[in-house]
C-alpha positions, 0 to 999 in steps of 0.5 A, spaced: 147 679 848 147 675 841 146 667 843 152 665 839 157 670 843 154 668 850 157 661 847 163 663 845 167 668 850 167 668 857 163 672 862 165 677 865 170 680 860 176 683 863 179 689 861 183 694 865 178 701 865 185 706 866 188 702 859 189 707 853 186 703 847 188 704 839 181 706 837 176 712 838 169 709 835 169 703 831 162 700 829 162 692 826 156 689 823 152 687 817 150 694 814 146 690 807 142 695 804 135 693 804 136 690 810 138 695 815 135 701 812 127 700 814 122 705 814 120 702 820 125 705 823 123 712 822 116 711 821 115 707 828 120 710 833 122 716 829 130 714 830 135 713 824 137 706 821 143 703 822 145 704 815 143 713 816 147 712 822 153 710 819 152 715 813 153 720 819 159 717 822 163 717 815 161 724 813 165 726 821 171 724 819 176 724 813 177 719 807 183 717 811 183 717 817 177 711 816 179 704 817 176 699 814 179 692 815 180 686 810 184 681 815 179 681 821 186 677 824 190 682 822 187 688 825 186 685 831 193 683 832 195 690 831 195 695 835 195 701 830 191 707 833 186 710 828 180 715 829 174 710 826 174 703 824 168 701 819 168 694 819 163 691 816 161 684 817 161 683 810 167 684 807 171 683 814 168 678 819 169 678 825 170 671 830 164 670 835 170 669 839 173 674 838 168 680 838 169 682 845 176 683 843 174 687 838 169 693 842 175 692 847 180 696 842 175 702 841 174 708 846 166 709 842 162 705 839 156 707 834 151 703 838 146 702 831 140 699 831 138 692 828 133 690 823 127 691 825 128 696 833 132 700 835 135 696 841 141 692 838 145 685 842 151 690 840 149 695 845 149 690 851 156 686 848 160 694 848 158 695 855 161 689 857 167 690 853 168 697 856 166 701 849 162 708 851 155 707 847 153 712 843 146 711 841 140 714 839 135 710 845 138 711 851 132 710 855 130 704 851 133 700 857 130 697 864 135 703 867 136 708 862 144 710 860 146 717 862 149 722 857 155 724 859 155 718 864 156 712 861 154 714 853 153 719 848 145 719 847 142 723 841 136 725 839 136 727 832 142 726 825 145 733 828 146 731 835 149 724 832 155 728 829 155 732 835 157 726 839 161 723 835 165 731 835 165 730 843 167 723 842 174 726 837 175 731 842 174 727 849 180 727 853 183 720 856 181 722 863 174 723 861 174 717 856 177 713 864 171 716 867 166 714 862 169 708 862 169 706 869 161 708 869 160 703 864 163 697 868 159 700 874 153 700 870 154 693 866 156 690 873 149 692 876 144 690 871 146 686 865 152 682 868 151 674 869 146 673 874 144 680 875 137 680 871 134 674 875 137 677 881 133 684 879 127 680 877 125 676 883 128 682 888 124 688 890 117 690 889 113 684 888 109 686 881 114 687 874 113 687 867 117 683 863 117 685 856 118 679 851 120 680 844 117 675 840 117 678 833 118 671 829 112 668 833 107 666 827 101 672 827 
């Protein structure tokens, strides 16, 4: 997870998995162009940026059936169904302290990638709340996710709007079981404790992977 959620929510986050919940897909985060529309992206893992994603997601529903808060405490609070939610950091800011609140109104979140890769904190604070990941990386992970299992993965734009028709189309027992593999997932692998447990049990010999993108070259 991002630091500054670590510091400011509790860990594990508790929901109830059989709940309904008052939105399908929802995505909340920075979208400024020039940002998170790099050509790295494409050129280097052939895979959409996060303002592409998004330019699919609304092109899937109608003007008005899309969301876009104004008052992050407001919306919160309310318990109005919706069948997409945008919000995007810069006009609707979402509290550190309440952003595993907020994944945890959503069904889906459109799990997009950050700046430079495809592998964003986002992914890791939807699945502790709950949120079925629909993604473009699935096996970016130590321990792939599973479409059908316990996400959506795509490969290519088109495959993005398919999932987001299965994601609108889903009946509430389906969503259930999805949602009970990911808490079943993020309990075993990405919950407090589990990556040191991971780490120095079993095989003897792992690779550990650091980014270290700001690392002076």
């Amino acid at each position: 997870m991002h630091p500054q959620i670590t510091t400011q929510v509790q860990l594990p986050y508790i929901y109830q998995t059989c709940a309904a919940r008052p939105v399908r897909l929802f995505f909340g985060g920075n979208t400024t162009a020039g940002k998170y529309d790099r050509n790295i992206l494409r050129d280097r893992y052939a895979m959409l940026t996060r303002r592409e994603m998004l330019e699919i997601a609304r092109a899937a529903f109608p003007e008005a059936e899309i969301h876009r808060p104004r008052d992050a405490s407001a919306w919160l609070a309310s318990a109005d169904p919706h069948p997409f939610v945008l919000c995007e950091t810069q006009h609707c800011m979402i509290p550190g302290e309440r952003w595993l609140d907020a994944l945890a109104k959503a069904d889906f979140f459109l799990a997009c990638p950050g700046v430079g890769m495809p592998l964003c904190h986002n992914l890791i604070e939807a699945l502790a709340a709950g949120a079925v990941p629909i993604l473009q990386y699935a096996d970016y992970l130590p321990q792939p996710l599973e479409d059908g299992v316990n996400c959506l993965a795509f490969a290519e734009p088109a495959g993005l709007a398919d999932a987001i028709r299965r994601a609108t189309a889903m009946a509430p027992e389906q969503i259930r079981r999805l949602r009970e593999n990911v808490r079943q997932y993020y309990d075993t692998y990405l919950a407090p404790g589990q990556f040191a447990k991971l780490l120095f049990t079993g095989t003897p010999r792992k690779t550990l992977l650091l980014n270290a993108y700001r690392v002076p070259r």
